[in-house]
N, C-alpha and C positions, 0 to 999 in steps of 0.2 A: 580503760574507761571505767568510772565509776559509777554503783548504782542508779543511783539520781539521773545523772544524763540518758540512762535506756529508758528509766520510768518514766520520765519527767515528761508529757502529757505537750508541754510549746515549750521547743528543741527551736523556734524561730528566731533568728537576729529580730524581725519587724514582727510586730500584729497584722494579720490579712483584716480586710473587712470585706465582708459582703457586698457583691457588687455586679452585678451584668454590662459589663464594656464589649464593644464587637472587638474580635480579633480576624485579624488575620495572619495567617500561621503557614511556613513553608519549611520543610525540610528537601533536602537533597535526594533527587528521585521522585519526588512524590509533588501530586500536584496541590497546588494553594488548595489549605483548606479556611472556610470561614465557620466561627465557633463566636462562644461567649466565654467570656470570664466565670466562677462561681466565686471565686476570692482574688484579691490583690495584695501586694505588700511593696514596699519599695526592694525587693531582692525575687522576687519570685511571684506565681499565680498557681490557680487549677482552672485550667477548662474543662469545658463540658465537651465532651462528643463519643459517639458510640464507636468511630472504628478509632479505637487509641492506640497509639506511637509507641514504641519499644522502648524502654529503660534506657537511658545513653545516648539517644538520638540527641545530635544538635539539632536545632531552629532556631528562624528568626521569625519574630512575631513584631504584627506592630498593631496596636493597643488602640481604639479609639475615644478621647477623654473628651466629651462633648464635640468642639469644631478643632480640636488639639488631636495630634496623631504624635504616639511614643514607640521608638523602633528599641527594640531589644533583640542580642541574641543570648540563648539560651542551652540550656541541656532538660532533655525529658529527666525527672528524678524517680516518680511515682507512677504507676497506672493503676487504675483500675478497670478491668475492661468493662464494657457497655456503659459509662458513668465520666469516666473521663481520665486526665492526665496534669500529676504536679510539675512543672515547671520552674525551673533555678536561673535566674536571668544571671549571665555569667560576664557579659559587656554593655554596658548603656551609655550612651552619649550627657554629658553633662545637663544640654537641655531636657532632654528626653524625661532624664533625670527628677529636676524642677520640679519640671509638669507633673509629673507623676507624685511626687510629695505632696504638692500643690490640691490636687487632686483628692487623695489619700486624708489630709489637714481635712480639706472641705467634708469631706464624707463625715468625719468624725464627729465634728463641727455640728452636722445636720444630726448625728444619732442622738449627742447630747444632750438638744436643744429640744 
């Protein structure tokens, strides 16, 4: 690995944008929790919530983009406790997909403008 990549500040495939979407979020053993988004990209999010998920844990979260609902599963990557957890969406359905570019476009769109 080269300098640059440890330094380098957005290590991101996508730009997140700020964003509060409902989630809801389940992992194995543990019961549904319902959380918000702090950022989104089309590869990954961070939610917000104070009891946070362990490093590696799978989930499946599903996203709510106005009256549009996006199912993703994913791997916990980040925590920070009391504050919350980064998340790497590791399968998404082609539509799910869309919507969520779809989505992401519009935000952008709005910050521009």
């Amino acid at each position: 690995m080269n300098a640059k990549s440890t330094n380098d500040p957005e290590r991101r495939r996508y730009p997140r944008i700020k964003t509060k979407l409902p989630v809801e979020l389940r992992c194995a053993g543990k019961a549904q929790m319902r959380t918000a988004t702090d950022e989104v990209s089309l590869c990954g999010c961070y939610i917000e919530t104070m009891f946070t998920i362990e490093i590696g844990t799978k989930v499946e979260l599903v996203l709510s983009l106005n009256q549009e609902k996006v199912i993703a599963k994913g791997v916990v990557v980040t925590k920070t406790p009391q504050v919350g957890n980064g998340i790497d969406f590791v399968e998404m359905d082609t539509d799910s997909r869309l919507k969520l570019r779809e989505y992401i476009a519009e935000c952008e769109r709005q910050a521009e403008g």
